[in-house]
N, C-alpha and C positions, 0 to 999 in steps of 0.2 A: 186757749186752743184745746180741745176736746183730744180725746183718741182716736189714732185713723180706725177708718174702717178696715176688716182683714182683707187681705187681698188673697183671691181664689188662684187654685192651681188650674192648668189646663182639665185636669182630668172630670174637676169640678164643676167647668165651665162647660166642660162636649156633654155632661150627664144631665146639666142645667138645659142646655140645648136642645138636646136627644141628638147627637152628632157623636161621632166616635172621636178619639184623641186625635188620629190620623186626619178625618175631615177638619177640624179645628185649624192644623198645623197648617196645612192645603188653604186656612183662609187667609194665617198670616201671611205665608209663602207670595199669595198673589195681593196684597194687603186688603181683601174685602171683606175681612172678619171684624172684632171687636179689636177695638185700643187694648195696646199692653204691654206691658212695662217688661227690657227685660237687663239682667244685669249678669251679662257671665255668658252660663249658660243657661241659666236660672230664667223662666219665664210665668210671668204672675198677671191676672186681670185683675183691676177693680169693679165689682160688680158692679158699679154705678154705668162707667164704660158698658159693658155686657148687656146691661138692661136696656138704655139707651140704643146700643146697635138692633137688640132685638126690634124694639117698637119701631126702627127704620127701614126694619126687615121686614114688615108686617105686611102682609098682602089680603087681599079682598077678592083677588079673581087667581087663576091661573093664563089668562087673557093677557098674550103679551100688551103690554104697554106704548104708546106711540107717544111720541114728545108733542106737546100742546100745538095746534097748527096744520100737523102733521094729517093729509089728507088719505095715508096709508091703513 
């Protein structure tokens, strides 16, 4: 078994983003931010999580979206 990967602080991950620490917090809060691990009070991302939610995040238009079907 290899060495984990480090695991990122928030403050790491909003400056990775371009989001402030407060917008990050605001994603856990409602849970549609990245996965993250927390223990305590202590709260840590794996960048692989982070990377992953980015490219989920990834948009092409600012055109709301309509779900497939959807005649709206």
């Amino acid at each position: 078994m290899g060495t984990p990967e480090p695991l990122a602080t928030p403050e790491e991950v909003a400056a990775y983003l371009g989001r402030s620490v407060q917008a990050l917090a605001q994603l856990r809060f409602t849970g549609t931010g990245p996965a993250f691990l927390k223990t305590g009070r202590l709260i840590r991302y794996q960048w692989a999580a982070v990377e992953a939610w980015a490219r989920q995040n990834t948009a092409n238009s600012t055109r709301p979206q309509h779900p497939a079907g959807s005649t709206e």
